[in-house]
N, C-alpha and C positions, 0 to 999 in steps of 0.2 A: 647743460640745461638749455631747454629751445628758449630764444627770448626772439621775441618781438620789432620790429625797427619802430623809430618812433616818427621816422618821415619829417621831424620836425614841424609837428602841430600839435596842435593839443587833444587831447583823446575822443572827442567829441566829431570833429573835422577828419580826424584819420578814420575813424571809423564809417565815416559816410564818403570820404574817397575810395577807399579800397568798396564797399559794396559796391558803389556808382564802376569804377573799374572793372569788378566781376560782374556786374549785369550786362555791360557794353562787349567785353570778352566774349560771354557766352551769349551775348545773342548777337554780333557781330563776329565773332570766330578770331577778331586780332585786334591787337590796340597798339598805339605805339607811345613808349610811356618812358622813364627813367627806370634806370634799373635794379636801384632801389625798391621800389611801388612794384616794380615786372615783379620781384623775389617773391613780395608778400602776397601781389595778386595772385602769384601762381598755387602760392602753399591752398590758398583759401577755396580757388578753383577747381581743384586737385582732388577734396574732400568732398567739395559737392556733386561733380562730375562721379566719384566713385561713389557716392548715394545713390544713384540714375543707375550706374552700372547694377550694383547689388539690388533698386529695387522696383526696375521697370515691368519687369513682368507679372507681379503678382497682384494681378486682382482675380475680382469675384464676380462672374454673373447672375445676375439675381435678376425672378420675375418681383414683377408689382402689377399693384390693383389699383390704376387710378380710375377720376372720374372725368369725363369726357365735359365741353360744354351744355352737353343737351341733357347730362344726367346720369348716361352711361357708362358703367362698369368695363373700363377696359383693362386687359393685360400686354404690361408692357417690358422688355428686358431690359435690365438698367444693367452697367460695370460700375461696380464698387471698388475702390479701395482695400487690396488687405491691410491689418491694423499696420504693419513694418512700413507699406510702405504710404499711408498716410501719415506717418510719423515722419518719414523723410521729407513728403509732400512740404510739411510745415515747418519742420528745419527750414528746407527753402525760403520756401515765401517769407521768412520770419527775417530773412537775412538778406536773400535778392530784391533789387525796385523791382516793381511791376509795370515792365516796358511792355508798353502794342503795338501791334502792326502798324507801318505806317500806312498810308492813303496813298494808293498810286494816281498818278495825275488824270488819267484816262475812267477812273471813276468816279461814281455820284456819292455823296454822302448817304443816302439809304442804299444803294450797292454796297461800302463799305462797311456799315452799320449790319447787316446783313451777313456779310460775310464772317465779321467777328462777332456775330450774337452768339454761338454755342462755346466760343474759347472765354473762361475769364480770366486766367493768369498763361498767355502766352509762352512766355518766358519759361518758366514751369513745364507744361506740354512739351516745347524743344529740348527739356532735359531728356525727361520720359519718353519720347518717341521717337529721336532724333541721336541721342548721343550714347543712349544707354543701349538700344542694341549696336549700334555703332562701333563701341568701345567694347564692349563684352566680347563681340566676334575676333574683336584686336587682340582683346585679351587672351582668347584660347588658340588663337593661332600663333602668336608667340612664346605663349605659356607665360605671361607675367602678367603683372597687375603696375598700373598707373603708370607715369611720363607720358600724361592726356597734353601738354603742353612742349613748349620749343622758345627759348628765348633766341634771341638773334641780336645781335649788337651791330646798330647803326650808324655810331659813331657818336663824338662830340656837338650839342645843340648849339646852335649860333646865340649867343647872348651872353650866358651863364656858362656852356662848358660842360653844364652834365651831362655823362653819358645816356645817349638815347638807344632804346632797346625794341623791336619788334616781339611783342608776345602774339603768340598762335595757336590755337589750337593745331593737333598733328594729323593727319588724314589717316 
């Protein structure tokens, strides 16, 4: 029977390490962690990355009939969501932080502001546009499915002694 590690915390705190770990994972591509927390991140990573896989592709383009400032009846083409994969959509989010972009130093805060008005869950987007065709093209040129991840052991931490682990995503 699959069980769980318990990290040695209480169920409250594990479970907002291990998100906090697969949001920094996945939108940083590598963490460097124990290899404990590597095991559990990875299962969790594993499941969502193959959500993205199975369900980037499928939406729906649909017109609309909004109304302009001045009054105006315009048509516009929206992308929807089909139902599958806005149900993974919120899988996600239900489970990942919701990390942004950061600010590069060479820009202004209404440049910034600007640049992230049309993204509202980042995070999210680089599953869907980013790893799921990604991963899919992986997937049929090898002919398998998932090992989206790579542990690497780095050796004993200076302090404590626990073993420290590079996790990665795989190219």
């Amino acid at each position: 029977m699959a069980r769980r590690r318990k990290l040695g915390r209480p169920g409250d705190q594990r479970r907002a390490l291990l998100r906090n770990q697969v949001s920094a994972l996945l939108w940083h591509g590598k963490i460097v962690t124990t290899e404990a927390r590597a095991k559990e991140v990875r299962r969790i990573a594993e499941k969502l990355i193959t959500l993205a896989v199975n369900e980037y592709d499928k939406s729906i383009k649909v017109k609309k009939d909004v109304n302009n400032e001045k009054g105006q009846t315009i048509t516009i083409e929206v992308t929807n969501d089909a139902p599958s994969k806005l149900n993974a959509r919120r899988k996600m989010m239900s489970y990942l932080y919701d990390l942004r972009e950061p600010k590069t130093r060479e820009e202004t805060k209404s440049e910034y502001k600007e640049r992230n008005r049309e993204i509202k869950h980042p995070l999210i987007e680089k599953l869907f546009n980013d790893y799921g065709p990604k991963y899919r093209a992986r997937n049929e040129e090898k002919n398998c499915v998932g090992g989206y991840t790579r542990i690497v052991k780095l050796g004993p931490r200076r302090g404590d002694g626990a073993e420290e682990v590079l996790l990665e995503l795989v190219e």
